[in-house]
C-alpha positions as CSV (number, residue, x, y, z in Angstrom):
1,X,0.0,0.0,0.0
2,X,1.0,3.6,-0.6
3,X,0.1,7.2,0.8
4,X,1.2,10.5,-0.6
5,X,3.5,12.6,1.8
6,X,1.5,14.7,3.9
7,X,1.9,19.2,3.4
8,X,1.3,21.4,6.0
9,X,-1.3,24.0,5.4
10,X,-0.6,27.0,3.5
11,X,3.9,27.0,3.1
12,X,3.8,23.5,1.1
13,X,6.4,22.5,3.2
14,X,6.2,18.8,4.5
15,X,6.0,17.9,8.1
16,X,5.8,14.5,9.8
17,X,2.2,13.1,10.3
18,X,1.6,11.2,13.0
19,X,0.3,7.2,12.5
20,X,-3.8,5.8,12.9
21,X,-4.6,5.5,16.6
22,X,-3.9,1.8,16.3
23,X,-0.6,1.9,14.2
24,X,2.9,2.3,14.9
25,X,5.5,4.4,12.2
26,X,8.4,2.9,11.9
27,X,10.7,6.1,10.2
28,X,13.8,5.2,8.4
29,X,17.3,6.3,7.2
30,X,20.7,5.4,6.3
31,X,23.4,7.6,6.2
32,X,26.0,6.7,3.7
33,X,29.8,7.1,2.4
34,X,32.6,5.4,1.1
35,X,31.2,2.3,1.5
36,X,29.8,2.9,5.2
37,X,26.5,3.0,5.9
38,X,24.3,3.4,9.4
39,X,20.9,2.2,9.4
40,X,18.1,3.9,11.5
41,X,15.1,3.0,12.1
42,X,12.7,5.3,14.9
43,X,8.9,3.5,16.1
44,X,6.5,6.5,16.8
45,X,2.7,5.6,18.5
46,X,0.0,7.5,17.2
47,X,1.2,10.9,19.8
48,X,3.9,11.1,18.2
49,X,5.7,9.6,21.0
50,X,9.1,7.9,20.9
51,X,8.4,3.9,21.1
52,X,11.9,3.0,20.5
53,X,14.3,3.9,18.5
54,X,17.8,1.5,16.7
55,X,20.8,2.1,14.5
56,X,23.3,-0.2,13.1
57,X,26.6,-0.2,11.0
58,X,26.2,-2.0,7.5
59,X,28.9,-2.6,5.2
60,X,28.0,-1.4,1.7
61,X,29.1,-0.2,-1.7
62,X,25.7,1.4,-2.8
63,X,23.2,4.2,-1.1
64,X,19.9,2.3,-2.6
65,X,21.1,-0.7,-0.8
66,X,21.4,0.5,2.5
67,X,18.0,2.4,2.3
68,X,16.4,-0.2,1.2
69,X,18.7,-2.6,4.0
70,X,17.0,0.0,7.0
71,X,13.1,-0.8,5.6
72,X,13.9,-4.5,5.6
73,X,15.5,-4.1,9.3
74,X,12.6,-1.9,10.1
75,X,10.2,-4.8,9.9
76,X,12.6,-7.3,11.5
77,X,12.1,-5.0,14.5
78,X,8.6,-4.6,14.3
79,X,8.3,-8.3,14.3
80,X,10.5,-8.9,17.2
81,X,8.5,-6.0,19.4
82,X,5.2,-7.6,17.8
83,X,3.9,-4.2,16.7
84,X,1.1,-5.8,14.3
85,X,-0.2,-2.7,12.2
86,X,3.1,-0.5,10.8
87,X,3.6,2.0,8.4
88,X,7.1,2.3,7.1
89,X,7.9,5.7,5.9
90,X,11.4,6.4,4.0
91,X,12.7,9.2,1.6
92,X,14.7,7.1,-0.3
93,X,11.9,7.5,-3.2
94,X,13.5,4.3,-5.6
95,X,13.6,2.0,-2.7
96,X,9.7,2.8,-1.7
97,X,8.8,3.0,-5.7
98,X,10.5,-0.2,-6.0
99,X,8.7,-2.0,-3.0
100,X,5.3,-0.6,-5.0
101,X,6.0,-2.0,-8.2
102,X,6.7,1.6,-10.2
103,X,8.9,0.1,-13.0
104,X,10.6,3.2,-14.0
105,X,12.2,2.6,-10.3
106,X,13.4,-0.3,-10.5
107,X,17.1,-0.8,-9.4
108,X,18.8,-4.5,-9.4
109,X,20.7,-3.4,-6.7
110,X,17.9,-3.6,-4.1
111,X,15.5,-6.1,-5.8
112,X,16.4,-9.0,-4.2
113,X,15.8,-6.7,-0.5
114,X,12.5,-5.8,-2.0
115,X,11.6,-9.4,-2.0
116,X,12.5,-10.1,1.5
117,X,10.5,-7.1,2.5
118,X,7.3,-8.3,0.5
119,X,7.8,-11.4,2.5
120,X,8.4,-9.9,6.0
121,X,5.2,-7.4,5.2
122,X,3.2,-10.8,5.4
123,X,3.8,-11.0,8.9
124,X,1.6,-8.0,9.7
125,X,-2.2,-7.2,9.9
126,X,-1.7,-4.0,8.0
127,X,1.6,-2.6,6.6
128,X,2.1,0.3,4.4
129,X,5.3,1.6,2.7
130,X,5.1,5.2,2.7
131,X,7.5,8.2,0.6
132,X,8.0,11.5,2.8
133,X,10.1,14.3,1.9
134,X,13.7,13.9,4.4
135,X,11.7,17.3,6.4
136,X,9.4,15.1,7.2
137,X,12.1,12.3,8.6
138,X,14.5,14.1,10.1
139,X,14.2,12.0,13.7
140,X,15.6,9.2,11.7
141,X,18.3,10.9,9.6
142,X,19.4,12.5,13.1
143,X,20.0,9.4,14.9
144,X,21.9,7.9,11.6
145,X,24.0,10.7,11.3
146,X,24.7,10.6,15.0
147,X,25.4,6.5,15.3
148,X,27.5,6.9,11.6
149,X,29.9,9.1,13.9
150,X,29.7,6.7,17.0
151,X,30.1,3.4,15.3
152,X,28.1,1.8,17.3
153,X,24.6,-0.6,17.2
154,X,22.5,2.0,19.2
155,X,19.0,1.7,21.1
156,X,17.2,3.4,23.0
157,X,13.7,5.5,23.5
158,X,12.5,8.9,24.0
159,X,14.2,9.7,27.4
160,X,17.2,8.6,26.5
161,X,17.3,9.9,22.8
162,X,20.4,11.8,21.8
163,X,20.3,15.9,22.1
164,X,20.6,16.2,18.2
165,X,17.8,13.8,17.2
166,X,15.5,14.6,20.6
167,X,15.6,18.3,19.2
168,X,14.6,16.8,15.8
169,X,11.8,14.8,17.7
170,X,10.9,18.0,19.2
171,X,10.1,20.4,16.5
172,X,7.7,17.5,14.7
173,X,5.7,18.1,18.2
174,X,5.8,21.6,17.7
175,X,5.0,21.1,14.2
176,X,1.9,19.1,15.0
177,X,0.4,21.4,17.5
178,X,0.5,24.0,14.9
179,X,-1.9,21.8,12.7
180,X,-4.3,21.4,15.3
């Protein structure tokens, strides 16, 4: 399944949107270079609240990979904390084109990931794959850029999020209480 990116009201700039009252949002990201990649992957309820949040190192030559590596991860976590309704939201574009079938999108680099994420979506009542603008992701991004420099396999949840990605969390608060 697929959903268009949510705008704010008025600016057209894009804000995160928070998941269905019985849903979790799994946000994800990879930061990437030379070869180096940190997977992130951050479970929101439907407050927007912090469930938990991972990163991981991954070894890899290509950028498409390692997004596409982070949605696949994604839903091996959301398996193992038996969240049963997830929407996966990503703005790598060709990795979320890919998982929806848009052939102009398709890149053999991932394809094989894309399979193992059609199989792992199985597992779940409900799961949607979901394109966002990186504005709209930047909880994720800030945790993979702050793991890249760590090198670490990071977890954690909201009180014990980093400073750099709980001000990130923080202005997609502010941002929602501006829609209301």
């Amino acid at each position: 399944m697929y959903e268009e990116p949510s705008q704010s009201r008025g600016n057209g700039t894009f804000h995160w949107i928070l998941p269905s009252c019985d849903a979790v949002k799994l946000n994800v990201d990879a930061a990437w270079k030379n070869g180096n990649a940190t997977l992130a992957v951050v479970a929101r309820d439907s407050f927007g609240s912090v469930i938990k949040a991972w990163a991981r190192q991954l070894v890899t030559k290509d950028p498409a990979t390692a997004e596409a590596s982070a949605i696949k991860w994604a839903l091996v976590l959301a398996k193992q904390e038996s969240f049963l309704k997830v929407t996966v939201e990503s703005d790598a574009k060709v990795c979320i084109n890919a998982l929806l079938g848009v052939p102009d999108e398709a890149n053999w680099n991932i394809s094989t990931l894309c399979t193992d994420i059609h199989h792992l979506a199985l597992d779940f009542v409900n799961c949607v794959f979901v394109w966002t603008k990186r504005e709209a992701n930047m909880v994720a991004h800030e945790l993979a850029k702050f793991v890249f420099n760590q090198g670490l396999p990071f977890s954690c949840n909201q009180s014990t999020l980093p400073t750099s990605v709980m001000e990130a969390w923080q202005r997609d608060v502010i941002s929602l209480s501006l829609l209301v």
